[in-house]
C-alpha positions as CSV (number, residue, x, y, z in Angstrom):
1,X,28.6,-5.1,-40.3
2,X,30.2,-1.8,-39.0
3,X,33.1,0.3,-40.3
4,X,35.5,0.4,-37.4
5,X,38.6,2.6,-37.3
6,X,41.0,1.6,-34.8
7,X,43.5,4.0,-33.6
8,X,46.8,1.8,-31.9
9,X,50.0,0.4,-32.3
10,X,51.5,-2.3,-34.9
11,X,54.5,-4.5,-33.6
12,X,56.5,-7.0,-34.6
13,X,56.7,-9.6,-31.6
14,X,59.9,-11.8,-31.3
15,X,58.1,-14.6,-29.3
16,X,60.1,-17.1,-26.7
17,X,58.4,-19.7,-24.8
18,X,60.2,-20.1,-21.3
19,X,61.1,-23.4,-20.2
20,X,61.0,-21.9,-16.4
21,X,59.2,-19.0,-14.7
22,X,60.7,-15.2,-14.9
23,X,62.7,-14.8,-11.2
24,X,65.1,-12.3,-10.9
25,X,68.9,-13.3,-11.0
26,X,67.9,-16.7,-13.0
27,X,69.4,-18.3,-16.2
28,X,66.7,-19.6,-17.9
29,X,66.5,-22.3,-20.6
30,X,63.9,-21.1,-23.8
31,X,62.7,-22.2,-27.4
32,X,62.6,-19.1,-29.7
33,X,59.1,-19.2,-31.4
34,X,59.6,-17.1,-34.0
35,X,58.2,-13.7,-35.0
36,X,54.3,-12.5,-35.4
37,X,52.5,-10.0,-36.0
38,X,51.6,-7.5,-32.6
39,X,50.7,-4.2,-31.1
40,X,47.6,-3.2,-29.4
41,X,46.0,-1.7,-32.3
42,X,46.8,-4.8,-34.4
43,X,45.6,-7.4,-32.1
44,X,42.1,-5.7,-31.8
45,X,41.7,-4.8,-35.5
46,X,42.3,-8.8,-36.5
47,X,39.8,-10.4,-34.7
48,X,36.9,-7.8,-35.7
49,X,38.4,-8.3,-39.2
50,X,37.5,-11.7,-38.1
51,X,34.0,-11.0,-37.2
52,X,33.1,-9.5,-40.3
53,X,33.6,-6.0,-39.9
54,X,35.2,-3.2,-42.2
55,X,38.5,-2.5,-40.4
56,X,40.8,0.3,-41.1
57,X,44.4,0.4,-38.8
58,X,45.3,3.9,-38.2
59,X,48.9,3.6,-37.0
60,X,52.5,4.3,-37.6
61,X,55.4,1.8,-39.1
62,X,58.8,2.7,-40.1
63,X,61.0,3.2,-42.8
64,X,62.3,-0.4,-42.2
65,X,62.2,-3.7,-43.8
66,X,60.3,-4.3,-41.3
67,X,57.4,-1.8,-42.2
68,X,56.5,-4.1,-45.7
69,X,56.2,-7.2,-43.2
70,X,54.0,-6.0,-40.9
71,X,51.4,-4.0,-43.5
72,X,51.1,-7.0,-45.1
73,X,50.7,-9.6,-42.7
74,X,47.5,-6.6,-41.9
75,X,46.8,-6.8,-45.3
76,X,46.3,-10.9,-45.3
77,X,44.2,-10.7,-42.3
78,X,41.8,-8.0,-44.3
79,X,42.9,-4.8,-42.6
80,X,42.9,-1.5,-44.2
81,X,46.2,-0.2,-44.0
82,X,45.6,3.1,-46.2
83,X,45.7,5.1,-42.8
84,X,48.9,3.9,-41.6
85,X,51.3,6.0,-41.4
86,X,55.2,5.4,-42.8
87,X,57.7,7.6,-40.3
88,X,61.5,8.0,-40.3
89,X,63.2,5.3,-38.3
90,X,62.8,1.6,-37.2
91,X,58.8,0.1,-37.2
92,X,57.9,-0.8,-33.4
93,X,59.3,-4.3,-32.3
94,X,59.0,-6.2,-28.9
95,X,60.5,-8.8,-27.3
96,X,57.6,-11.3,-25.7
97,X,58.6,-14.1,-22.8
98,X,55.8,-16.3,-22.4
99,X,56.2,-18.5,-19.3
100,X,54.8,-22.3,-18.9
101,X,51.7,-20.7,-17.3
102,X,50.6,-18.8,-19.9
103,X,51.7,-15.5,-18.3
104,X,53.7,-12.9,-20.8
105,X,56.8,-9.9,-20.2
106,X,57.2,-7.6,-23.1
107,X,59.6,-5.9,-23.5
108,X,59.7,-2.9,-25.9
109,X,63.0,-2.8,-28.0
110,X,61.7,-0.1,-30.3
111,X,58.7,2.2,-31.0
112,X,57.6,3.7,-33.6
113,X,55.1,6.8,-33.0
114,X,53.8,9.8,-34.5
115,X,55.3,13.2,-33.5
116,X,51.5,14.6,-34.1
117,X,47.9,13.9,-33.3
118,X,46.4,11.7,-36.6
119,X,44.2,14.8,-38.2
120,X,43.2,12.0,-41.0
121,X,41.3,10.2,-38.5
122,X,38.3,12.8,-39.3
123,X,38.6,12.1,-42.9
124,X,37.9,8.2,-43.0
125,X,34.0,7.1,-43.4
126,X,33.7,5.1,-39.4
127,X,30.8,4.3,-37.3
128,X,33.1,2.9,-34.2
129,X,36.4,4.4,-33.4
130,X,38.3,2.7,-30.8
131,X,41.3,3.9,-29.2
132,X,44.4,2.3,-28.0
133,X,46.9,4.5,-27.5
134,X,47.9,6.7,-24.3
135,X,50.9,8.2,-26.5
136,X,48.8,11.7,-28.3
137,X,46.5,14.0,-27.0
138,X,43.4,12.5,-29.0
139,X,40.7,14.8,-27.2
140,X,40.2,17.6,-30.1
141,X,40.0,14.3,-32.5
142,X,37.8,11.7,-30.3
143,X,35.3,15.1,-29.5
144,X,34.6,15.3,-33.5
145,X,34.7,11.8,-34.0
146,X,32.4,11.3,-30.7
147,X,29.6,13.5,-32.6
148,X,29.2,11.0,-35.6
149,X,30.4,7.9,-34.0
150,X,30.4,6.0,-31.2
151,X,33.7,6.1,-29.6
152,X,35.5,3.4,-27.0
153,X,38.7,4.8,-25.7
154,X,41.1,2.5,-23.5
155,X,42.3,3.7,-20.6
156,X,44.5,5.2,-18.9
157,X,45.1,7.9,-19.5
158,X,43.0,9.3,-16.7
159,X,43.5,13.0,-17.2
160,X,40.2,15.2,-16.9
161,X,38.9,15.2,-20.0
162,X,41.8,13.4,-22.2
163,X,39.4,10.6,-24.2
164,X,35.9,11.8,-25.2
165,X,34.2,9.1,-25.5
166,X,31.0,6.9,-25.2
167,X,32.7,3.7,-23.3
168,X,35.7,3.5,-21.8
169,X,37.7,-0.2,-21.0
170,X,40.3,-0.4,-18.9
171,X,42.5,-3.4,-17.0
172,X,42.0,-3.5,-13.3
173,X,45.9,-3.8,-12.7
174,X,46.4,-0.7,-15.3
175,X,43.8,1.3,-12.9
176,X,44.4,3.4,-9.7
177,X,42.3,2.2,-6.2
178,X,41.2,5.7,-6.6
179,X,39.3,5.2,-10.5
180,X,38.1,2.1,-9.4
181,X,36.6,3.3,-5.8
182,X,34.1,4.3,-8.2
183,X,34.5,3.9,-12.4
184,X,31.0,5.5,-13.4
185,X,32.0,8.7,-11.6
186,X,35.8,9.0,-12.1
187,X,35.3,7.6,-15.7
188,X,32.9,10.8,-16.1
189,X,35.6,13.1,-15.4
190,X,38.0,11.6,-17.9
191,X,35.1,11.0,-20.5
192,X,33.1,13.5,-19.8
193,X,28.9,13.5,-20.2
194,X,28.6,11.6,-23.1
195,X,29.8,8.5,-21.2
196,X,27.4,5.5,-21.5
197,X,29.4,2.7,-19.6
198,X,32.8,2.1,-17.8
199,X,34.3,-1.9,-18.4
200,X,37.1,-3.1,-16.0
201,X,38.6,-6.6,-17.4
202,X,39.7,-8.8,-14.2
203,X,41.7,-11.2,-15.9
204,X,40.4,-14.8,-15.1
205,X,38.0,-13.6,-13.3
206,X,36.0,-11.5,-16.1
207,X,34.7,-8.3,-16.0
208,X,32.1,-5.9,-14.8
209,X,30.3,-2.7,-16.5
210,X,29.5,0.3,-14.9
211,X,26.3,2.3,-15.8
212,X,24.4,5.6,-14.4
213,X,21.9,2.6,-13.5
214,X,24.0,0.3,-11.7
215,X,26.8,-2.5,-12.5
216,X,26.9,-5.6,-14.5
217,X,29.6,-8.2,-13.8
218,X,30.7,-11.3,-16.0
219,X,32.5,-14.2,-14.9
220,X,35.2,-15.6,-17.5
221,X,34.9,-18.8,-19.1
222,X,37.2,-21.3,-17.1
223,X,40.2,-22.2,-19.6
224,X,41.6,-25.6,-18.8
225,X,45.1,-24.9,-20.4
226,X,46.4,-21.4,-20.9
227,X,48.7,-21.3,-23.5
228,X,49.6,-17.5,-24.0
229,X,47.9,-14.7,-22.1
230,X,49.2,-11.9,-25.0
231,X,46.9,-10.1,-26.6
232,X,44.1,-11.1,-24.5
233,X,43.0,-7.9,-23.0
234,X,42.9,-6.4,-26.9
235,X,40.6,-9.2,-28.2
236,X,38.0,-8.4,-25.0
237,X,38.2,-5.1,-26.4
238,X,37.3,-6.3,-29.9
239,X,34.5,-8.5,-28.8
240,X,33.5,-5.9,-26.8
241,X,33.5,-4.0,-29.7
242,X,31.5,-6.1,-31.8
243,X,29.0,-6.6,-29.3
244,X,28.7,-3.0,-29.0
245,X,28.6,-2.7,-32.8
246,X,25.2,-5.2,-33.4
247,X,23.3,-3.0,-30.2
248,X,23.8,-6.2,-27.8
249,X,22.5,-5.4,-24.5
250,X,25.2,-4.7,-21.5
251,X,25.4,-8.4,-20.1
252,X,25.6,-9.7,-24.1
253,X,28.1,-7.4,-24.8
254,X,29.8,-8.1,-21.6
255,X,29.7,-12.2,-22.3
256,X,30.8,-11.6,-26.0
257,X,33.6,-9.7,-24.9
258,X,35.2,-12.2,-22.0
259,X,34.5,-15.4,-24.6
260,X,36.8,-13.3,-27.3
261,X,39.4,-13.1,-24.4
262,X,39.3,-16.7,-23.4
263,X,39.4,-18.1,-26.3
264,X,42.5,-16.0,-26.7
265,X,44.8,-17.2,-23.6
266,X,43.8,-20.9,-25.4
267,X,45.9,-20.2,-28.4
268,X,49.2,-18.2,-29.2
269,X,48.5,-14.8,-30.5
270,X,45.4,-13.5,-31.3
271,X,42.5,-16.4,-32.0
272,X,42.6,-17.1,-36.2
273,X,39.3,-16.4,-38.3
274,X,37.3,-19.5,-37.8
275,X,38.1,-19.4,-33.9
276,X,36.6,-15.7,-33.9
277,X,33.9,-16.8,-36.5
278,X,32.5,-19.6,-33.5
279,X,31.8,-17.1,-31.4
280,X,29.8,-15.1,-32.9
């Protein structure tokens, strides 16, 4: 399997299940579900964890109580945490209302990030690197990465030239009608030439990938009860990761990716080991 370094965030979530949908200027009634473990970076690094791979979290926590929880809850799920960083100040935490439908509000209560670009990124052993973050200018670091390693850089951001990289994923409601008039071209300018392909996720209605070639789209898997909808963008990214990591053609790749996010919305969180593991 591949060594993967993901570059993201680590949270912990405070969880409540609404008994009522989110409308302004409501009192609502809800069951506190306790707290687990969150953050883009996280919730993609689990589930290829999951799958096998070598996973190394290259992050930032605090100087909190909170810090020791989260690195090993990382640590139980078979993360490498040697590249996570410890800062001044409180590790990131989030607030996260999950109405009866499934759908989820986070709210952001603190977060903890690096005042600099993570230079040791260049110094861990990786063939993937992907990149959740829109905080740091990553170019410098994703073009010396991009020259050893294949690298698959969420977006936004869509600045010219701000993530180097071979594939870039983003959400369709995170992304401009402008970028996605056209993702192969526009995802050239913020990638540059050694772009390879260009995922939009749709939500329950899948996902397509852009190539020089053409386009592939995906339908998603119907889901007859959706429990929790967070995380579920990260863990397409991770299967689309994996796929990416075994050389699965585009549509495999593709279907291996919206499977990873439907079987997320199924559960709470991000899918445990033996959900990931039937699906590969």
């Amino acid at each position: 399997m591949a060594r993967i370094v993901v570059v993201g965030s680590v949270a912990q979530d405070d969880v409540l299940t609404l008994r009522q949908p989110l409308a302004p200027g409501r009192h609502l009634d809800a069951a506190a579900s306790g707290l687990r473990l969150g953050g883009g970076g996280a919730n993609t690094a689990i589930p290829l964890s999951h799958a096998g791979h070598r996973v190394t979290l290259l992050a930032a926590v605090g100087a909190d109580a909170v810090a020791g929880w989260l690195l090993e809850t990382l640590q139980a799920a078979g993360i490498d945490v040697s590249a996570v960083a410890r800062v001044p100040g409180g590790s990131t935490r989030s607030l996260v209302l999950v109405e009866p439908g499934g759908e989820r509000t986070i709210v952001n209560l603190h977060r903890c990030r690096e005042a600099w670009p993570p230079r040791r990124l260049a110094s861990i052993e990786k063939d993937i690197v992907y990149v959740r973050s829109r905080d740091l200018d990553l170019r410098e670091l994703l073009a010396e990465a991009a020259a050893r390693s294949l690298v698959v850089a969420h977006v936004p951001p869509l600045d010219r030239g701000s993530r180097p990289a071979h594939v870039l994923v983003g959400s369709e409601s995170d992304l401009p009608p402008a970028f996605l008039a056209d993702p192969w071209a526009n995802g050239r300018e913020v990638a540059g030439e050694m772009l390879r392909l260009v995922v939009v996720t749709r939500g329950p209605r899948g996902a397509e990938a852009f190539e020089a070639s053409g386009s592939v789209a995906v339908p998603a898997p119907a889901v007859p009860h959706v429990v929790d909808s967070t995380a579920a963008g990260d863990v397409f990214a991770a299967g689309l990761v994996h796929g990416l990591a075994l050389g699965r053609p585009t549509r495999a790749t593709l279907e291996t990716a919206v499977a990873w996010g439907a079987a997320t919305v199924a559960c709470p969180g991000v899918p445990g080991r033996e959900a990931i593991q039937a699906l590969l």
